[in-house]
C-alpha positions in Angstrom: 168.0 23.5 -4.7 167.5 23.7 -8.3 164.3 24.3 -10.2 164.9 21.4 -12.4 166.8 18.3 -11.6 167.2 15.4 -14.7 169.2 12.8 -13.3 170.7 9.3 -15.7 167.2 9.8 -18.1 166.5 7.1 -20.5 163.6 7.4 -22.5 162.7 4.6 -25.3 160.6 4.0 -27.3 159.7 0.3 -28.2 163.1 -0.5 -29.1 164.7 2.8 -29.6 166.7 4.5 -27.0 166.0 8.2 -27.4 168.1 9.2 -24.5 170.6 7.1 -22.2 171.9 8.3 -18.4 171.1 12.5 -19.7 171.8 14.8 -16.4 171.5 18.5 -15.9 169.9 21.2 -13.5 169.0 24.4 -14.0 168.5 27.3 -11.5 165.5 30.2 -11.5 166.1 32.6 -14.0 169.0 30.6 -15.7 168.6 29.6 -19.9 170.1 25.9 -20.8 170.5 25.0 -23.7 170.3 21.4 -25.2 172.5 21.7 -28.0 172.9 18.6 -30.6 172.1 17.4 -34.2 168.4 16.3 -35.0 167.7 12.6 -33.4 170.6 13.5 -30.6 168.1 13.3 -27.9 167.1 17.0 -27.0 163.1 16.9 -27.7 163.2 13.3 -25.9 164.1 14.9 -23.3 161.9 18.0 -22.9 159.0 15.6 -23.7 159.8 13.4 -20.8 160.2 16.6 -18.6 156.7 17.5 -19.5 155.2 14.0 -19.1 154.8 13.4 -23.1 157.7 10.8 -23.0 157.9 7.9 -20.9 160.9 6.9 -19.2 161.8 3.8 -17.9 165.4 5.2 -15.8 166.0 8.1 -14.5 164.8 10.9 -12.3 163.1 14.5 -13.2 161.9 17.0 -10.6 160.8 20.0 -10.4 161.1 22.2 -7.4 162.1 18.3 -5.2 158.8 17.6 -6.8 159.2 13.7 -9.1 157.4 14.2 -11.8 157.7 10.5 -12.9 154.0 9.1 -13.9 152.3 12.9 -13.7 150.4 13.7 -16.7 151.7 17.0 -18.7 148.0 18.2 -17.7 149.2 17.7 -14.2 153.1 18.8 -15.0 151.9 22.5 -17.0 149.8 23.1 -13.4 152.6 22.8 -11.5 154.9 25.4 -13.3 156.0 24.5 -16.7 155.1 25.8 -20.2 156.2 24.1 -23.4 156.7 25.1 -27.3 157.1 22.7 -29.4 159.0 22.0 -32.7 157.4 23.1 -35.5 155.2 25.5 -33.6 152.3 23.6 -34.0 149.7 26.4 -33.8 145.6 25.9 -34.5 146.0 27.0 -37.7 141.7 28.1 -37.9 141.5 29.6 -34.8 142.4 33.6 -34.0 145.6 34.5 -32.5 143.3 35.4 -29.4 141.9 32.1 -29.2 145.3 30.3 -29.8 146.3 31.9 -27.0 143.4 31.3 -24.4 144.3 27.6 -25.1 147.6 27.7 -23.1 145.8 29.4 -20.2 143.5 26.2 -19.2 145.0 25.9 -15.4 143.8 29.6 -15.4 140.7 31.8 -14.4 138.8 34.4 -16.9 140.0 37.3 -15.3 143.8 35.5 -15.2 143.7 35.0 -18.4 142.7 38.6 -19.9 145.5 39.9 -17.8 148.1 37.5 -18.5 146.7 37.6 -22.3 147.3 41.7 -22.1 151.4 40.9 -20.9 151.5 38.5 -23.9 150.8 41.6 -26.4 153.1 43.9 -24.7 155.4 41.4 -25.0 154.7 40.4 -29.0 152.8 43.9 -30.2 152.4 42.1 -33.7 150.2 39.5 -31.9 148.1 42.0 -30.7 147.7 43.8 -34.4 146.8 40.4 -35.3 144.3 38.9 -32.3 141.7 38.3 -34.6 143.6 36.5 -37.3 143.6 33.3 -38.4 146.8 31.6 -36.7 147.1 29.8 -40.5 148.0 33.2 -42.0 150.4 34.5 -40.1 154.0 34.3 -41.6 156.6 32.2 -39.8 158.1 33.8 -37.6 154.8 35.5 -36.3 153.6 31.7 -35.7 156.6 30.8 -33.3 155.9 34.4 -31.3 152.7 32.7 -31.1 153.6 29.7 -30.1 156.0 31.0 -27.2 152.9 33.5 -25.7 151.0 30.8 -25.7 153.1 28.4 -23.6 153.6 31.5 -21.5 150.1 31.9 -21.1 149.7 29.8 -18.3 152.4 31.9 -16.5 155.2 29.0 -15.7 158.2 28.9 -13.8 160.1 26.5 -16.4 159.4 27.2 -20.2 160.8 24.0 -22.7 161.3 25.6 -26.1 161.8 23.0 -29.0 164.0 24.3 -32.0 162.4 27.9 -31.7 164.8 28.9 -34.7 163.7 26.5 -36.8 162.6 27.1 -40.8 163.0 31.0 -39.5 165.2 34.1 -40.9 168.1 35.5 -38.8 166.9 38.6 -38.3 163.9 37.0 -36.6 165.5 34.7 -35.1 167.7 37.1 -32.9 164.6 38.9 -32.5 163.2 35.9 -30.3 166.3 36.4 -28.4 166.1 39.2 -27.3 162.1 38.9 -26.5 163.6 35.6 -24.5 166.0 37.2 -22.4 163.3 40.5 -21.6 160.6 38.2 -20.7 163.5 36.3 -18.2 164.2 39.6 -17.1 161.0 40.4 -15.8 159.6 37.4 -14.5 162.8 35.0 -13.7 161.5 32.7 -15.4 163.7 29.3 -16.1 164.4 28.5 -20.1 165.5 24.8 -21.3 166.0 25.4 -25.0 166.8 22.7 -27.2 168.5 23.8 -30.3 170.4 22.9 -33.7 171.7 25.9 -34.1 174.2 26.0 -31.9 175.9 29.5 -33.2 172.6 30.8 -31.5 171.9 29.0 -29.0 175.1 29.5 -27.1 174.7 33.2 -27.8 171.3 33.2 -25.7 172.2 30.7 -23.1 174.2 31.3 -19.6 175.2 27.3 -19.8 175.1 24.6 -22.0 174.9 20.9 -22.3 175.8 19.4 -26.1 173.9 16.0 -26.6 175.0 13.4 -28.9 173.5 10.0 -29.6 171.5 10.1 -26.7 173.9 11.3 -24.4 175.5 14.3 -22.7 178.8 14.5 -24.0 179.8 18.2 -22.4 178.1 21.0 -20.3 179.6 23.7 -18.7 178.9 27.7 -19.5 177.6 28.5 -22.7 180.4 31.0 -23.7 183.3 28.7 -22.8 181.5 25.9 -24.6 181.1 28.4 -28.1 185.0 28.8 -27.5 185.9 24.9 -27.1 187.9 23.8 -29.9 186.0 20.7 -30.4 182.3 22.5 -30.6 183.6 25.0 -32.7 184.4 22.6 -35.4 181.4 20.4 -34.5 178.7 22.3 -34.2 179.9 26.2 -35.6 182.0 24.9 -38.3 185.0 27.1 -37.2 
């Protein structure tokens, strides 16, 4: 059975379709990526998967578990960790403190040792754990943001444009943190992405979304070598 099972999603709002009839799964230990333009549908859908985005068709489980009408309180306690775009840190409280906010389903003693993982992961966060989150640069902020989704130790991680606003350099950086953290804790990865040259670089499969809909999945190398993606979304 597959961690993660989004069967014919539609998510509106008022009016506005966000996303019409969007279907994928996605195994333990296996990165997805939601590729597409901004407005194609990809944060609609990891907000619905986290309970932020209603839905009025459409199936989501996790683990055989519906997660139709949870709350994302509910949702984050049963496995999953979110980033969003934009990062969205608390820009007055410490790096420390930023971080103790993703471990609420957690005890003190969970937390310090889950928190002490985080910093072997990101050793900058560490240098920094008594910083204001407002002063770190960009890329520090987005390492930031991803420890503290992970802080609550999921089993599914939704990362929203992680690339975003950020340098290259650092950007391939977060990469390779990605796939060690996978590595060591299997964890499952549905990354929604614009930049597709990057995105199918970190991925094992893809799905590309447009207008709403999933036009193509299939393995993320075979979709970087598709003729029609290539000129689409790599400019080749």
């Amino acid at each position: 059975m597959p961690l993660l099972t989004v069967d014919r999603l539609e998510v509106r709002y008022g009016q506005i379709r966000g996303t019409h009839d969007v279907s994928f799964a996605i195994e333990k230990g296996e990165t997805l990526a939601l590729v597409g333009s901004n407005g194609a549908g990809k944060s609609s859908t990891l907000k619905a998967i986290l309970g932020m985005a209603a839905y009025m068709e459409g199936e989501i489980r996790l683990d055989g578990t519906p997660l139709k009408h949870k709350k994302p309180s509910e949702i984050v306690r049963l496995g999953v960790g979110y980033s969003p775009e934009g990062r969205r840190v608390f820009p007055q409280m410490s790096v420390a403190e930023n971080l103790r906010v993703g471990a609420f389903t957690r005890s003190r003693a969970e937390t310090a040792d889950r928190m002490a993982q985080i910093f072997d992961y990101f050793p900058r966060l560490k240098e920094r754990a008594s910083q204001q989150a407002g002063s770190l640069s960009g890329g520090e902020q987005q390492m930031l943001a991803i420890g503290r989704a992970l802080m609550s130790h999921p089993r599914l991680f939704l990362l929203d444009e992680p690339s975003l606003g950020l340098a290259p350099v650092i950007v391939a950086r977060i990469g390779e943190l990605l796939r060690e953290i996978q590595a060591r804790e299997g964890l499952a990865v549905v990354l929604a992405e614009q930049n597709a040259h990057w995105a199918l670089r970190v991925a094992h499969r893809a799905a590309i979304i447009e207008l709403g809909r999933v036009t193509m999945t299939g393995p993320a190398q075979e979709l970087a070598a598709n003729a029609d993606v290539r000129r689409a979304y790599l400019g080749l």
